[in-house]
C-alpha positions as CSV (number, residue, x, y, z in Angstrom):
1,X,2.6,-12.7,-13.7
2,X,3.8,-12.9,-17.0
3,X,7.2,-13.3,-18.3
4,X,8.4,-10.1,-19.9
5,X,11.2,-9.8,-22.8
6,X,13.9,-8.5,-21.2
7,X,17.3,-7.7,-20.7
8,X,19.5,-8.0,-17.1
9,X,22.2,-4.9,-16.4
10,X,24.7,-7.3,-14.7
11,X,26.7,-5.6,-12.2
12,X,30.3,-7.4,-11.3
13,X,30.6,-6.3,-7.8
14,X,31.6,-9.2,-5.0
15,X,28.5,-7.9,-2.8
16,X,26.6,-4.9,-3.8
17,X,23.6,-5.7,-1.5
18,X,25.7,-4.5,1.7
19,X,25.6,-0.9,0.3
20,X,21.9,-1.2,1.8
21,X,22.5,-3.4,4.9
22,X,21.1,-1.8,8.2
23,X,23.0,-2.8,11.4
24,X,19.6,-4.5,12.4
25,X,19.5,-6.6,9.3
26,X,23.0,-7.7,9.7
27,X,21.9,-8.4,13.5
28,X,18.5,-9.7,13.1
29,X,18.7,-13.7,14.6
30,X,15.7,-16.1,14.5
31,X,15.2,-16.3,18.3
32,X,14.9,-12.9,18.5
33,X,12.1,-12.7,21.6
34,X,8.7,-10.6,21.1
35,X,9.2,-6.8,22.1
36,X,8.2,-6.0,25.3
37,X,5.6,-3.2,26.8
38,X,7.1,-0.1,25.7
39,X,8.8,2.1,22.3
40,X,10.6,0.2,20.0
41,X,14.0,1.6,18.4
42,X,14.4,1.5,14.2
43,X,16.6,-1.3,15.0
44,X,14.0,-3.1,17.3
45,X,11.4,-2.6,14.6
46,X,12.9,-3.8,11.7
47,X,14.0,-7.2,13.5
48,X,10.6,-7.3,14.6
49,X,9.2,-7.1,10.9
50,X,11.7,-9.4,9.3
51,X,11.0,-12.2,11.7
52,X,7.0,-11.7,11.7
53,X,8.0,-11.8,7.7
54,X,10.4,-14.5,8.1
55,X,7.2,-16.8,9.9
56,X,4.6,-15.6,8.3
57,X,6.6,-16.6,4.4
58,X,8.1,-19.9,6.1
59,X,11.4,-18.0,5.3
60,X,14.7,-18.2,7.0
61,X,15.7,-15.0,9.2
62,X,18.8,-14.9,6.7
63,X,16.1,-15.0,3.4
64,X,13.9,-12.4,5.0
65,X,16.8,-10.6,5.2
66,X,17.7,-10.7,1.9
67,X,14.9,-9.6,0.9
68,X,14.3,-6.5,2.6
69,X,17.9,-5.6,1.0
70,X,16.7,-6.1,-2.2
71,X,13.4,-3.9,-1.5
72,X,15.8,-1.2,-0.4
73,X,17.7,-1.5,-3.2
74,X,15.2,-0.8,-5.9
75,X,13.4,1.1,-4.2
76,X,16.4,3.5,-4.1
77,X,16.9,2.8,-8.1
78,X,12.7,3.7,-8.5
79,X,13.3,6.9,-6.2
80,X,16.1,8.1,-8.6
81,X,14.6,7.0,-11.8
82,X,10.8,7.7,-11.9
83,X,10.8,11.5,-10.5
84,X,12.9,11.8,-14.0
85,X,11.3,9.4,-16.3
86,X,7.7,9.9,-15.3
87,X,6.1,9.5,-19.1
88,X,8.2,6.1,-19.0
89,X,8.5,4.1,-15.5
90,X,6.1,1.6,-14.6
91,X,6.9,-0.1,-11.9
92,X,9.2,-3.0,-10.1
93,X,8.2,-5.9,-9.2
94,X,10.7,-8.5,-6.5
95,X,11.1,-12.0,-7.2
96,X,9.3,-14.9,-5.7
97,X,12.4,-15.4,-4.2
98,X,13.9,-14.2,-1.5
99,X,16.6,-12.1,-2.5
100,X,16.3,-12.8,-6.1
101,X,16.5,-10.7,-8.7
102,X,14.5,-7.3,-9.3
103,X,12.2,-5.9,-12.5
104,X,11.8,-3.2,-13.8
105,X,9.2,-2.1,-16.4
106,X,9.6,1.0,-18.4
107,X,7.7,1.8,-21.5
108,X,9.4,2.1,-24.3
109,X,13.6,1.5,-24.6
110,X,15.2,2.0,-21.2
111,X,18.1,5.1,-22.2
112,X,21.6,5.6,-21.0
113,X,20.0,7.3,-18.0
114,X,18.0,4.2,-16.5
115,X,20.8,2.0,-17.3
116,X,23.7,4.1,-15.7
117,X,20.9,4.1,-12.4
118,X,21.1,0.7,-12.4
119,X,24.3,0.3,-12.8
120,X,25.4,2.7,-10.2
121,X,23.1,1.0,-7.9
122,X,25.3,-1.9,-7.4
123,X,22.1,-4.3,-7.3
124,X,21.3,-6.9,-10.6
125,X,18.2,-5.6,-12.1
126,X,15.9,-7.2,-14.8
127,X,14.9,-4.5,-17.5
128,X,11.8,-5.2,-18.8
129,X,11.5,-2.2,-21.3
130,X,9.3,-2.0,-24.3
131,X,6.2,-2.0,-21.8
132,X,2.8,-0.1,-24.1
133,X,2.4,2.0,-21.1
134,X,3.7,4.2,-18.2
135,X,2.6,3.6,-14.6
136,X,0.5,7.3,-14.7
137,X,-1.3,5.9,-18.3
138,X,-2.1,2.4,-16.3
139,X,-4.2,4.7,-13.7
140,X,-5.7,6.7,-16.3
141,X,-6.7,3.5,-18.3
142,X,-8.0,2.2,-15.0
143,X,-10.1,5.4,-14.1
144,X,-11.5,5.7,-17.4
145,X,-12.5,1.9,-18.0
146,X,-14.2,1.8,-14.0
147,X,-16.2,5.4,-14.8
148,X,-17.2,3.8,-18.0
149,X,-18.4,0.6,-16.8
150,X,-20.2,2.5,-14.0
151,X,-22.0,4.5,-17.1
152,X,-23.2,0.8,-18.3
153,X,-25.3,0.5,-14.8
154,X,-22.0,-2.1,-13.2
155,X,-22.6,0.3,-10.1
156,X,-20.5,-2.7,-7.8
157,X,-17.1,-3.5,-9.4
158,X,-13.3,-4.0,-8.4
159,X,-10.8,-3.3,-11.1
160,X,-6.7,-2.7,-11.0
161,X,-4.0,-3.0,-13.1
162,X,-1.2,-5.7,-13.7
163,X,1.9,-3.4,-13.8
164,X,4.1,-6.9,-15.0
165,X,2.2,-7.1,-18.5
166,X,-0.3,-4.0,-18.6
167,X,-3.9,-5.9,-18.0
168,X,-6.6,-4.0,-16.7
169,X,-9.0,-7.3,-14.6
170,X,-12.5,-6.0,-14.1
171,X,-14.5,-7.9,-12.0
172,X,-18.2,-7.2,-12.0
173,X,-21.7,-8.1,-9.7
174,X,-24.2,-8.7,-11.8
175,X,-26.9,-6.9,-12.6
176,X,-30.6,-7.4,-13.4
177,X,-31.3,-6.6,-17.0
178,X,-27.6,-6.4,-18.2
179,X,-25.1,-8.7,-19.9
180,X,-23.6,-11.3,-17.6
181,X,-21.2,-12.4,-21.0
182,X,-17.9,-10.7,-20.8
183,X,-17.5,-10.5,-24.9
184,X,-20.9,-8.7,-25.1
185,X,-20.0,-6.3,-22.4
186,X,-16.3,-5.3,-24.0
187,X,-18.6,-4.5,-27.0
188,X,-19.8,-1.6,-25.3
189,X,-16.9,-0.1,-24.1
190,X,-15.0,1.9,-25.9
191,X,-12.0,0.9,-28.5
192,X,-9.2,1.6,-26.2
193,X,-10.6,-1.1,-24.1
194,X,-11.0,-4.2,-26.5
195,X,-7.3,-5.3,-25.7
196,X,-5.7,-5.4,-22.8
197,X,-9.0,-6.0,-20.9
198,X,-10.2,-8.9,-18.5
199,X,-13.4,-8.6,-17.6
200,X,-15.2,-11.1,-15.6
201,X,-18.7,-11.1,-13.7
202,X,-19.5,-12.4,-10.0
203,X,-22.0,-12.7,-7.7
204,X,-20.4,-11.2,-4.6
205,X,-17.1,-9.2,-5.1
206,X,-16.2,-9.3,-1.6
207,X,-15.8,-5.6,-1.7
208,X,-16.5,-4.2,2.5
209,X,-15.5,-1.2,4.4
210,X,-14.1,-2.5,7.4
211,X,-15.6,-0.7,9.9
212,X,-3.3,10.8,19.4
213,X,-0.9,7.7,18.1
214,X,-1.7,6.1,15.3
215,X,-3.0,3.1,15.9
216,X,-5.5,4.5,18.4
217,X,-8.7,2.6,18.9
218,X,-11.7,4.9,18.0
219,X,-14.6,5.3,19.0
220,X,-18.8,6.4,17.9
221,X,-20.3,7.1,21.4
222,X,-17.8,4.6,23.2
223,X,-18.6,1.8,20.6
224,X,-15.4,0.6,19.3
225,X,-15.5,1.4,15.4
226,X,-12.1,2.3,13.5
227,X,-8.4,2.9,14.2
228,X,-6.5,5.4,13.6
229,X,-3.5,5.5,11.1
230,X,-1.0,8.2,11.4
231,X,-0.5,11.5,13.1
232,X,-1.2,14.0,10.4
233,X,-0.4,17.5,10.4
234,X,-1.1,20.8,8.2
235,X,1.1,23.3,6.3
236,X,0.7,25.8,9.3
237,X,1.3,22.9,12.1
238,X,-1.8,22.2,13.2
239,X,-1.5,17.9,14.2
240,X,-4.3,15.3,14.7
241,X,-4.6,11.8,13.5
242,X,-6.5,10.2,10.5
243,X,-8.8,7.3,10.0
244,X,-10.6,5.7,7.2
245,X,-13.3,8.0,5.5
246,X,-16.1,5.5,6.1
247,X,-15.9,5.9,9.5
248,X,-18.5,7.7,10.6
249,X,-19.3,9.3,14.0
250,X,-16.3,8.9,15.0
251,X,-15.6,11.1,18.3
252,X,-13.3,9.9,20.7
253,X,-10.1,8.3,20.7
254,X,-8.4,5.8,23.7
255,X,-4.5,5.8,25.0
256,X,-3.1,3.9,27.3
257,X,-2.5,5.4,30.2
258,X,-5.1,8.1,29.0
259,X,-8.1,7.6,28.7
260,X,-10.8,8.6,26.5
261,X,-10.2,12.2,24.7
262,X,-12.2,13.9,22.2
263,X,-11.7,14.3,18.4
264,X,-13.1,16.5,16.2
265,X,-13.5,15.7,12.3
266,X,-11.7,18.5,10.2
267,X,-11.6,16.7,6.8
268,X,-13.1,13.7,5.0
269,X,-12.6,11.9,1.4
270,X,-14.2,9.2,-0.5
271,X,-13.2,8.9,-4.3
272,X,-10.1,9.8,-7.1
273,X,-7.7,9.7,-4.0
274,X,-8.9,6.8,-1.4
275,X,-10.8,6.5,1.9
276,X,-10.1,9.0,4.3
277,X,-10.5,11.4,7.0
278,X,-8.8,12.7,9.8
279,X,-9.6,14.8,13.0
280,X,-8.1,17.1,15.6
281,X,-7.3,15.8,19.1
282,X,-7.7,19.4,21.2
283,X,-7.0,18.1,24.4
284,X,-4.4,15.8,23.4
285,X,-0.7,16.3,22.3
286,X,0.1,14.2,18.8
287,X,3.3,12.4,18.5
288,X,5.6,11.3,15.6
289,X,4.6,7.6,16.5
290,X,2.6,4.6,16.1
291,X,1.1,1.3,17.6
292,X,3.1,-1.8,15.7
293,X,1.9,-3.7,18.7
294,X,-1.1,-3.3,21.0
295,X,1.2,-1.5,23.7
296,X,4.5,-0.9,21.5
297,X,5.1,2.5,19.7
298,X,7.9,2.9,17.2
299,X,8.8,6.9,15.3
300,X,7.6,7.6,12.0
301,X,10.3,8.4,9.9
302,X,9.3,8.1,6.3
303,X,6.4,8.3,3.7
304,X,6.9,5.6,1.0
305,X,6.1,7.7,-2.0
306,X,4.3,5.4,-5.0
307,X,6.9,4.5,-7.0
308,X,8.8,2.8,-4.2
309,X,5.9,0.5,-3.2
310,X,6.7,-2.7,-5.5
311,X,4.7,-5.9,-6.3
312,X,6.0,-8.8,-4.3
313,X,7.2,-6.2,-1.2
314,X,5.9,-7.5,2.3
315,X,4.2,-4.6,4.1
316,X,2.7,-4.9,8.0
317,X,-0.4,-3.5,9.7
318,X,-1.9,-3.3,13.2
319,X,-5.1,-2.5,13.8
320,X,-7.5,-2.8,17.1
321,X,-9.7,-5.5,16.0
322,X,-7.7,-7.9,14.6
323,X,-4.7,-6.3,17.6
324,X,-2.1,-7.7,16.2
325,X,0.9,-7.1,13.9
326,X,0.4,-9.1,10.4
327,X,2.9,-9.4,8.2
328,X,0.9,-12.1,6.2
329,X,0.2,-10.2,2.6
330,X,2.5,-8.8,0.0
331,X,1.6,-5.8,-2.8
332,X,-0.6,-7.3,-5.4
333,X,-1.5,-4.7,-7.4
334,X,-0.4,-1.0,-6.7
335,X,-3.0,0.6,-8.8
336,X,-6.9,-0.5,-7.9
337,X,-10.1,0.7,-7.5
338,X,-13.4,-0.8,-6.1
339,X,-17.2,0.6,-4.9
340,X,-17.2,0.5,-1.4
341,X,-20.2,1.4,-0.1
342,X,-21.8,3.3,-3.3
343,X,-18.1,5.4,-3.4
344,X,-16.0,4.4,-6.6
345,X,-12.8,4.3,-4.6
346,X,-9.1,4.8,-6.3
347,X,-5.9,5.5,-5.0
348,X,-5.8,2.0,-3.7
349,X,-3.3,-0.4,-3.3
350,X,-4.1,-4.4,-3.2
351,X,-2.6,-6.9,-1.0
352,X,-2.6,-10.7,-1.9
353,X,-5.0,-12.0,1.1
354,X,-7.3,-10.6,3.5
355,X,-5.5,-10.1,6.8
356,X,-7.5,-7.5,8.4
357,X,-11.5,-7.4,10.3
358,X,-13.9,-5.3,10.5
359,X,-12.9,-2.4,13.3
360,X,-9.1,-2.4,11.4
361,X,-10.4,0.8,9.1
362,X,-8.0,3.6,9.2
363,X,-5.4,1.3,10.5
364,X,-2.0,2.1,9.5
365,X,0.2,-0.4,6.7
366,X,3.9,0.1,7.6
367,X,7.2,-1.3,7.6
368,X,9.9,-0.5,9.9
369,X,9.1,3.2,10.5
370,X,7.9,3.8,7.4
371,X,4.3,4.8,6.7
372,X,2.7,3.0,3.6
373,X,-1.0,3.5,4.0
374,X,-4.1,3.8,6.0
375,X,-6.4,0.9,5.9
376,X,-9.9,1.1,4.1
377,X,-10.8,-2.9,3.5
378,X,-11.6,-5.6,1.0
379,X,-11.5,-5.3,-2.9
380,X,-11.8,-8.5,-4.6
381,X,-11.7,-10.1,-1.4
382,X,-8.1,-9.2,0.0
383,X,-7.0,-5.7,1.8
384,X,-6.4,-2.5,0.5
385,X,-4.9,0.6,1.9
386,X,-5.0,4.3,0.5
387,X,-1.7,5.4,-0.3
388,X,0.1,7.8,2.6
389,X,1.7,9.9,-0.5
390,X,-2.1,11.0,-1.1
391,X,-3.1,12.5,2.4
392,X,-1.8,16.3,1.1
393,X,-4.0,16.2,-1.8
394,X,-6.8,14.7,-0.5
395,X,-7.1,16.6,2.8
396,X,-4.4,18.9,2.8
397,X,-2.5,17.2,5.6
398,X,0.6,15.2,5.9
399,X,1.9,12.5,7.8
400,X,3.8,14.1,11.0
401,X,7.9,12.7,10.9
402,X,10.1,12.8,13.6
């Protein structure tokens, strides 16, 4: 990512990461053993997550934790600062070191308001201010260029946005009968998108849908297809739990301990707001919980809403094919949007490597006991999730808290 101009609100406080230190992160010890069969506690979980971060980063315990304080910490600065700055925050971004120090990008001058934030936080934050546009102008740049490259006849594409610097990359399959050249094909666009624009063109994107609890295995006709993410539930209470939109057929679900029992599709999406879909379980009763592990359940006890979700920050998933909890991948890009199976599919957020198989879809991206996303597949070659945040307005159902 590029280096922004910026200034740094220095705060002269002797520790100001310990106003977000959990008793588990202050507890968490590298020969911490695997959890056993069972439910883990929020303090079980997040010593589980810091040391599958910890090995998976070839971090110390101590740096993993440091980090997670410092995700905590501006995520708590985004949560206060973007519901009131809307037309200016961007985004935050960690450092590519463990516990280092924090941007964040806001279009235009950062005011009295943003810096008093910061400064109350207790945590040193980079300001990178002056940015050309807002987090909600980045997604509409994004929409409009992918809908007008799809007008060109670029049916198959994968495109997101750079929060750090404000680049749009395009990437393109080729297509009999139109330019290959990336200057000829900005020609065509419209003016808005001659700067700020990469576009490049590829023979294979590596753009694929990758085919209760959440974390249910599901099932088309007792063939193993998808997982499920989250319990869901509806304004007037009524609970099941969703999966990836792509996942067709879908009828059954399997517990342990319970067996096979039915589902019944209420809802699906494909588009502006992701891949998904969820289903009632009638003859099952839906719980507040997850899978993290192939027999391990933890509470849900959060959504992360978009502006917390920051480039750099670690984020888990478990799903049934791949049955196991990765902690591998770290936010990318938290706006993108690819085709996935003749769907132009937003509402996306990119991870830096592909840690997930075919079967994961619908899985569940978490940290802790909090509920990120649902899992949809590869853009660009690495996974992507559909935001949790988006569940309401895309099928009128929200992810069920304890």
């Amino acid at each position: 990512m590029k280096k922004p101009i910026t200034t740094r609100v220095l705060i002269a406080l002797a520790a100001p990461l310990l106003l977000f230190t959990t008793p588990a992160a202050a507890t968490a010890q590298a020969d911490d053993p695997r959890p056993e069969d069972g439910f883990q506690t929020p303090e079980e979980a997040l010593r589980d997550d810091l040391a599958n971060t910890a090995a998976s980063h070839g971090w110390t315990i101590a740096q993993a934790e440091d980090q997670y304080r410092v995700t905590e910490a501006v995520d708590a600065i985004a949560s206060t600062i973007a519901p009131e700055r809307l037309e200016t925050f961007v985004g935050t971004a960690l450092s590519e070191e463990p516990g280092g120090t924090p941007t964040l990008y806001i279009k235009g001058e950062a005011d009295e308001f943003i810096r008093d934030v910061i400064r109350e936080s207790g945590q040193d934050v980079i300001v990178a201010d002056r940015q050309a546009f807002s987090y909600l102008e980045l997604q509409g740049r994004n929409e409009r260029l992918t809908r007008e490259l799809i007008a060109l006849g670029y049916a198959d594409l994968s495109s997101g946005v750079d929060i750090t610097d404000g680049t749009i990359t395009a990437h393109l399959a080729a297509q009999p009968g139109l330019p290959s050249d990336p200057g000829e094909i900005r020609e065509r666009l419209s003016e808005e998108f001659r700067r700020g624009v990469v576009l490049t063109v590829a023979e294979d994107l590596g753009n694929t849908a990758q085919h209760g609890y959440g974390g249910l295995p599901l099932f088309d006709g007792k063939v193993p297809e998808c997982t499920s993410g989250w319990t869901v539930t509806t304004p007037q209470g009524v609970t099941g739990v969703s999966a990836a939109g792509h996942c067709t057929g879908i009828d059954e679900a399997w517990g342990s301990g319970e067996g096979y029992f039915d589902l019944d599709k209420q809802t699906e999406h494909r588009g502006y707001l992701g891949d998904v879909e969820w289903h009632t379980t009638p003859s099952h009763t839906d719980a507040a919980e997850f899978y993290s592990h192939p027999t391990v359940r933890r509470d849900v006890l959060s959504v992360e809403p978009w502006w917390e979700i920051t480039v750099g920050e670690t984020i888990c998933v478990f799903g049934r094919a791949t049955n196991e909890r990765n902690c591998d991948s770290d936010v990318e890009e938290v706006v993108w949007s690819c085709t996935l199976q003749g769907y132009l599919t937003q509402g996306l957020v990119r991870m830096n490597a592909e840690v997930t198989d075919g079967g994961d879809s619908g899985a569940g991206w978490s940290f802790n006991t909090q509920a990120y996303g649902s899992h949809v597949g590869l853009c660009w070659g690495t996974s992507v999730f559909t935001r949790a945040d988006l569940f309401s307005e895309a099928l009128g159902v929200s992810v069920l808290l304890k």
